[in-house]
C-alpha positions as CSV (number, residue, x, y, z in Angstrom):
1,X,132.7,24.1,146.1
2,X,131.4,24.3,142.4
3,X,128.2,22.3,143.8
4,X,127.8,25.7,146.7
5,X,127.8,27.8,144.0
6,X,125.7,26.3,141.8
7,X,123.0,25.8,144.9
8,X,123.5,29.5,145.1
9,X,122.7,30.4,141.6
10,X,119.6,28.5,141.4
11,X,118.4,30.5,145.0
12,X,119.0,33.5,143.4
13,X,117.3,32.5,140.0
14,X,114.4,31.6,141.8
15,X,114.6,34.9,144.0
16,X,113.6,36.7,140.8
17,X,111.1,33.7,139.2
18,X,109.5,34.0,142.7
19,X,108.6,38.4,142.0
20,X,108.1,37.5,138.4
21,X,111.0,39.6,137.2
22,X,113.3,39.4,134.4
23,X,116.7,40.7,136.0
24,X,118.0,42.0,132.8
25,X,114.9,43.5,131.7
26,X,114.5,45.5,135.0
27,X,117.8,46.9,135.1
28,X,117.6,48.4,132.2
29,X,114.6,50.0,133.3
30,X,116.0,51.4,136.3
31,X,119.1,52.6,134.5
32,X,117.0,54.5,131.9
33,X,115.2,56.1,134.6
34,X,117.8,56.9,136.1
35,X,119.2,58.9,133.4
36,X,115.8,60.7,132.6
37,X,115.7,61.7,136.2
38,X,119.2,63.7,136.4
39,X,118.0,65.0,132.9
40,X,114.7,65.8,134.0
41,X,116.8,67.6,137.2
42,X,118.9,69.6,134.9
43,X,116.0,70.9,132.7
44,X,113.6,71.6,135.1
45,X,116.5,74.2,136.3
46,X,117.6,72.0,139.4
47,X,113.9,72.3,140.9
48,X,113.3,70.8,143.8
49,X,109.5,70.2,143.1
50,X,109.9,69.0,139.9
51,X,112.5,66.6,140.7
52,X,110.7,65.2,144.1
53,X,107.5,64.7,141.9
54,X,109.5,62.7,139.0
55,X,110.6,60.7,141.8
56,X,107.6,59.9,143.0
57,X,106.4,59.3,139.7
58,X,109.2,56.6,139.1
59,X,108.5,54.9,142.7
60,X,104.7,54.8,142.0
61,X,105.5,53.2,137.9
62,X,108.0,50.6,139.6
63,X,105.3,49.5,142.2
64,X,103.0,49.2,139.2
65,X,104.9,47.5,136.8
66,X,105.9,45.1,139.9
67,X,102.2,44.0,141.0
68,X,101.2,43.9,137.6
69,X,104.5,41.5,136.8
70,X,102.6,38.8,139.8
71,X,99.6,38.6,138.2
72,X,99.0,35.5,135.3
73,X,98.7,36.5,131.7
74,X,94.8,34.4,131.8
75,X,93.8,38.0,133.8
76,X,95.1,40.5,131.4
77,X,93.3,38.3,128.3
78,X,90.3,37.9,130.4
79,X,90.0,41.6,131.4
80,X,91.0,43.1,128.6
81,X,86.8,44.0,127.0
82,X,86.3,45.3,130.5
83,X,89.0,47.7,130.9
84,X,88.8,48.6,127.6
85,X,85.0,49.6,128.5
86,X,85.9,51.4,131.4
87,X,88.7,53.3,129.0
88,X,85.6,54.6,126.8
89,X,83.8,55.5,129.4
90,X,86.5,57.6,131.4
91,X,87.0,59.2,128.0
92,X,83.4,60.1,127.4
93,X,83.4,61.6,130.7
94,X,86.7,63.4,130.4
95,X,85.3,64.9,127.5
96,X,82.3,66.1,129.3
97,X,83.5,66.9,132.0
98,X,87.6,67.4,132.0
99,X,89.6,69.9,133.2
100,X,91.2,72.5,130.6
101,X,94.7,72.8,130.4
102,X,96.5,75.1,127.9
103,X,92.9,74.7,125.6
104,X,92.7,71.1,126.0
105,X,90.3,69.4,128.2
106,X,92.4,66.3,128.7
107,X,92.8,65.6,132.7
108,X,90.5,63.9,135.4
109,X,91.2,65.7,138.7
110,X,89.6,63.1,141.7
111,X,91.3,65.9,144.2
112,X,93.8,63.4,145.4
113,X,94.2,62.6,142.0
114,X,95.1,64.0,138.8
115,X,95.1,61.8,135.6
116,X,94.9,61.6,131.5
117,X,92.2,58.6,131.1
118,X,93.6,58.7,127.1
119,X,97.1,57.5,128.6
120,X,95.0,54.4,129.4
121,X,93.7,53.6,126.1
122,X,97.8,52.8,124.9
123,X,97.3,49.6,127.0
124,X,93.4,48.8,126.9
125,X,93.1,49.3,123.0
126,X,95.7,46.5,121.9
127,X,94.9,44.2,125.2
128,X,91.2,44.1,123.4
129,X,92.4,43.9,119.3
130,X,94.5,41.0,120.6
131,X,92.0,39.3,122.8
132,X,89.3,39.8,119.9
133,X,91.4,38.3,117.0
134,X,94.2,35.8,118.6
135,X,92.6,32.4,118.3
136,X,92.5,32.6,115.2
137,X,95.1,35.6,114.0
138,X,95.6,33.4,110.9
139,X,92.0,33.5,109.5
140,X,91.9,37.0,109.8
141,X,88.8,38.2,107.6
142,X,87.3,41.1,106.4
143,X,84.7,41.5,108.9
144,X,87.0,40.5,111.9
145,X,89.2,43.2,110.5
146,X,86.2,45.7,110.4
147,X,85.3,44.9,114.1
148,X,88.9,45.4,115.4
149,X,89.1,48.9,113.3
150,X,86.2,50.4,115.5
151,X,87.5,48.9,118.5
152,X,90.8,51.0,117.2
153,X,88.6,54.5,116.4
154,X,86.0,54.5,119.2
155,X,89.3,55.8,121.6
156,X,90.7,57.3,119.2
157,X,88.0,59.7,117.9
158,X,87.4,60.4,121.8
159,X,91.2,61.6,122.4
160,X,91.0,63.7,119.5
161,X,88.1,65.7,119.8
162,X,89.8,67.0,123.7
163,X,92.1,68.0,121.6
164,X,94.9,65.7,121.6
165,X,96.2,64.7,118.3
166,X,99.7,63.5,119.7
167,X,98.2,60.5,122.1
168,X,95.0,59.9,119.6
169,X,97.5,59.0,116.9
170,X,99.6,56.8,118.7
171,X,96.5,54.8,120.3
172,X,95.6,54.0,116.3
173,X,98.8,53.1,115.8
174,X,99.0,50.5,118.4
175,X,95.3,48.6,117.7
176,X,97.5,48.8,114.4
177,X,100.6,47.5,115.1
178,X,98.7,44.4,116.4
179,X,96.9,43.8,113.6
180,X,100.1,44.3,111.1
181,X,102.0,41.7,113.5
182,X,99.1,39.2,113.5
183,X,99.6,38.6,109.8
184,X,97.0,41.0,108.1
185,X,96.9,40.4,104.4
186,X,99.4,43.4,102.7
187,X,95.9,44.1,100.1
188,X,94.7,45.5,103.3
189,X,97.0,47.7,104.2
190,X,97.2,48.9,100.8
191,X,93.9,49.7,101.1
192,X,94.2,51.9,104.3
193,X,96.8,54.0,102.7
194,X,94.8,54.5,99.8
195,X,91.6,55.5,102.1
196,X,94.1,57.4,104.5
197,X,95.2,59.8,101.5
198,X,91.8,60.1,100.0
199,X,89.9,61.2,103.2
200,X,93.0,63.9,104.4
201,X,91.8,66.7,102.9
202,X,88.6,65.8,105.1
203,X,90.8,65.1,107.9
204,X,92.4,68.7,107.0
205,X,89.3,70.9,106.8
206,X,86.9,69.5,109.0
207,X,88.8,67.6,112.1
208,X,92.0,69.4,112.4
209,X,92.3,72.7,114.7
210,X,93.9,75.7,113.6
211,X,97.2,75.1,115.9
212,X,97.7,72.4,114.3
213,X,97.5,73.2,110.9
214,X,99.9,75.7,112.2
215,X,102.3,73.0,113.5
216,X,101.8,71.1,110.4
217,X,103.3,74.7,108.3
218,X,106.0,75.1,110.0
219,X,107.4,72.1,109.8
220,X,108.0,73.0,106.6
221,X,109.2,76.8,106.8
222,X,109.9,77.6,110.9
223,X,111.5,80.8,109.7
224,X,108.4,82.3,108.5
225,X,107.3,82.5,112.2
226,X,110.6,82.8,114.2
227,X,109.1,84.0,117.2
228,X,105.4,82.9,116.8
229,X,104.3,79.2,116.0
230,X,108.1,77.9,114.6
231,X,109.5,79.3,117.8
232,X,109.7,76.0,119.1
233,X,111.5,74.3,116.5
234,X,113.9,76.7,115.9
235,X,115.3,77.0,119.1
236,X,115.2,72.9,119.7
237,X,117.4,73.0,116.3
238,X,119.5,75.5,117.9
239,X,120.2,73.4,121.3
240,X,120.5,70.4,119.4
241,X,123.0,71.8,117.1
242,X,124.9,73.5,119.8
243,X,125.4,70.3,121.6
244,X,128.3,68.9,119.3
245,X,129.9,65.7,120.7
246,X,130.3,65.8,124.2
247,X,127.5,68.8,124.9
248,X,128.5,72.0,127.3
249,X,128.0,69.9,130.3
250,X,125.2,69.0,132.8
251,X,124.0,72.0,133.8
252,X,125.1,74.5,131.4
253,X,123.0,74.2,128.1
254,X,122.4,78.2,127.4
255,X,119.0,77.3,125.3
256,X,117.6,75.1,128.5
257,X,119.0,77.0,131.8
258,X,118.3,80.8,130.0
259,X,114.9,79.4,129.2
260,X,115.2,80.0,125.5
261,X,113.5,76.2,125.1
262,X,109.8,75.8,126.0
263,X,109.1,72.8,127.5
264,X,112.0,71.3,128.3
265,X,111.8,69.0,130.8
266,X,108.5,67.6,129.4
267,X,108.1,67.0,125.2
268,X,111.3,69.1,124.5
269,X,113.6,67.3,127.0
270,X,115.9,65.8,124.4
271,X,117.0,69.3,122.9
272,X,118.3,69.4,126.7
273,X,120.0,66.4,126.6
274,X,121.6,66.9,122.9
275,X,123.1,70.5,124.3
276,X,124.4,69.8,127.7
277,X,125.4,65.9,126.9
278,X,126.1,66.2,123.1
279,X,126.1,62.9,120.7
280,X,127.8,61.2,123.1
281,X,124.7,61.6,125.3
282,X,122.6,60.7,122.7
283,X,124.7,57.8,121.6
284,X,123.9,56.1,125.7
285,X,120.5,57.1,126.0
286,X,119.7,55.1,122.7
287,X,121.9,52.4,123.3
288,X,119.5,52.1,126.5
289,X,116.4,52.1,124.1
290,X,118.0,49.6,121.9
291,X,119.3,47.3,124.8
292,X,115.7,47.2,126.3
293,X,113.5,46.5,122.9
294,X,115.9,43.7,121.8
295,X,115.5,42.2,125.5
296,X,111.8,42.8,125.3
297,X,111.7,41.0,121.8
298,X,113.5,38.3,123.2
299,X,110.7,37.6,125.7
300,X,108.0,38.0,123.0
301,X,109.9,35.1,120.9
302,X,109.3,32.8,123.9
303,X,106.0,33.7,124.8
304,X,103.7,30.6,125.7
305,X,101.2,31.4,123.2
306,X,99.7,33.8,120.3
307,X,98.4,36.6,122.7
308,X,101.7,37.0,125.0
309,X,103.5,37.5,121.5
310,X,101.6,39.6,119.9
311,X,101.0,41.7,123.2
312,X,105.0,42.0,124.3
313,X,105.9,43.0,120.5
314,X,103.3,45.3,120.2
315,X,104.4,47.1,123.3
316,X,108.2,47.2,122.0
317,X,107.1,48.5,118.4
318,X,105.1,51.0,120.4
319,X,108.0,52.4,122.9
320,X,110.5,52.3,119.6
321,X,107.8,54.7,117.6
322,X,107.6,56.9,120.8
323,X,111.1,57.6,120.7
324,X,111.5,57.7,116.4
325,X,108.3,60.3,116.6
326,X,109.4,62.3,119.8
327,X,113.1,62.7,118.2
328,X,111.8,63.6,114.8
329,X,109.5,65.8,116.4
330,X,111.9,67.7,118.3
331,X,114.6,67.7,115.4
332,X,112.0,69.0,112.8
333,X,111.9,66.0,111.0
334,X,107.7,66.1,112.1
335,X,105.6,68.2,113.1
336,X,105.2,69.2,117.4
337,X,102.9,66.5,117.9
338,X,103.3,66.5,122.1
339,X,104.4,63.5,122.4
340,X,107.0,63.1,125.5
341,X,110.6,61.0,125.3
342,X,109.3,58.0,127.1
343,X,111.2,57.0,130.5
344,X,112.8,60.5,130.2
345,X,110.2,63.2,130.1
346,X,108.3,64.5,133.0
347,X,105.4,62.9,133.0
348,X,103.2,60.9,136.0
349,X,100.7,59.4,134.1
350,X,102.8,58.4,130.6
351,X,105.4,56.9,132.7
352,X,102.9,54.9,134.9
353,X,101.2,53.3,132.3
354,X,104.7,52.5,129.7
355,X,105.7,51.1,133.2
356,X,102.3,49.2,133.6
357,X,102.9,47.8,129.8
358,X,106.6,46.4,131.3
359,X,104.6,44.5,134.3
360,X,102.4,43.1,131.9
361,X,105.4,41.7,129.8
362,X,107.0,40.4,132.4
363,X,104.0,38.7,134.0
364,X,103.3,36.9,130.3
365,X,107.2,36.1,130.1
366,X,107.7,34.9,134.0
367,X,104.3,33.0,133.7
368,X,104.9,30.6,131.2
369,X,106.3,27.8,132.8
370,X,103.2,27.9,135.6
């Protein structure tokens, strides 16, 4: 009997090594997209378009993140130059060329489909810092440092010029999470501060638009524009706030379903999910995050070599920052940077390529023993 059962653990253990899947790590997935679709369903004010197209969404992510998952780790290292040349070059041309949306020019439309090349760069700029410097992350030296920075701006400087300040900043910050987790000396970073601080008044007058000075303003005095440019805040606080423990109930959030909230079922969706679903709601949904990054950093510990580790902790650092900056954001704490709740905001092409970065994690992590 006890022999059956084990036979029958060890088929269904190899069911999963045999897709390349981590059971625990995909459930979790599932379960958090779950729960940002019925939010998503509930913000969107029970749309049926909206809903059917973050379904579709989802399906096309998890077929992704799947065929990505079969695929060994050797291709992603090998690959990683190329794609991130082909990154660059979708970002020149989207800069040329782009369709403008709400005064940015930040989409590729191929007719049967519509795209954001810069959501691309989250995955191709730390694939290439950690393919440049992981043989010998140890050594790291000035100039390699140098070399890995402009890898780091190139895409960076291209997503902000569209403008896109949100997504430029968190592509810098994940060429630089890689370099921080690879061991770079602390003078260094010291050094980058220093630099960062110095050349912000440069940053301020001569790179930054107007809106977003604006956005920077009211982070620090919302009232002084109540219906203007702190509109947004203020009535996030006011759905947050509203929410108390166990919300007003799916469905009845008076700031999301009376349309007091802009954009809530896209960079605003947590103000959603605060009022109908409260603390409580809160309390499951990060639960979630934190049940998925401490499974993720589990895979990176047992990652068969430097580039799998550095790569699968870069990618959790990166989805824990999403969700610090996009909660901060929406609570005040930052300024309304546009960037969206990950696994929970509408979104095609975000979610695609966060799922794409799970596939790749899993492939490295499933991989190891072939």
């Amino acid at each position: 009997m006890s022999i059956r059962i084990s036979n029958e653990k060890i088929k269904k253990k190899s069911l999963w090594a045999r897709f390349h899947i981590d059971p625990f790590f995909m459930f979790t997935i599932i379960i958090l997209l779950i729960y940002g679709s019925i939010i998503v369903w509930s913000a969107s004010g029970q749309d049926i378009y909206t809903i059917e197209r973050k379904l579709s969404q989802v399906i096309i992510g998890l077929i992704t993140m799947i065929i990505l998952a079969q695929l060994p780790p050797k291709i992603y290292e090998i690959s990683a130059y190329y794609l991130y040349l082909i990154c660059v070059i979708l970002l020149v041309i989207v800069d040329i060329y782009g369709q403008v949306s709400k005064g940015s020019q930040r989409w590729l439309d191929l007719g049967i489909l519509r795209f954001q090349p810069s959501e691309i760069a989250k995955i191709a700029v730390p694939l290439t810092v950690t393919r440049f410097i992981h043989s010998d992350f140890h050594k790291l030296n000035f100039q390699k440092i140098f070399v890995a920075l402009i890898f780091i701006l190139i895409p960076t400087i291209l997503i902000a010029i569209q403008p896109d300040l949100g997504t430029s900043i968190l592509v810098a910050i994940s060429g630089l999470i890689v370099l921080f987790i690879s061991g770079i000396d602390w003078k260094f970073i010291f050094i980058s501060l220093l630099l960062i601080i110095l050349l912000s008044p440069i940053i301020w007058l001569c790179l930054m638009q107007d809106y977003q000075k604006e956005r920077i303003m009211m982070l620090f005095n919302p009232n002084s524009d109540p219906l203007g440019a702190g509109y947004h805040i203020m009535q996030s606080k006011i759905a947050i706030g509203s929410g108390g423990m166990y919300g007003k109930g799916l469905l009845e959030g008076t700031q999301s379903q009376l349309n007091f909230l802009p954009e809530r079922h896209t960079d605003f969706i947590f103000a959603v999910l605060a009022e109908e679903l409260g603390l409580m709601g809160i309390g499951i949904l990060f639960l979630l995050y934190l049940v998925l990054i401490i499974r993720g950093l589990m895979l990176a510990l047992r990652a068969p070599n430097s580039f799998g580790c550095i790569i699968i902790s870069t990618f959790m650092l990166i989805l824990f920052i999403y969700v610090i900056i996009n909660v901060s954001m929406v609570s005040g704490v930052l300024p309304v940077v546009g960037v969206p709740l990950p696994m929970v905001s509408y979104g095609g092409s975000s979610l695609i390529v966060l799922l794409a970065g799970f596939g790749i994690m899993m492939s490295i992590d499933t991989h190891r023993k072939t």
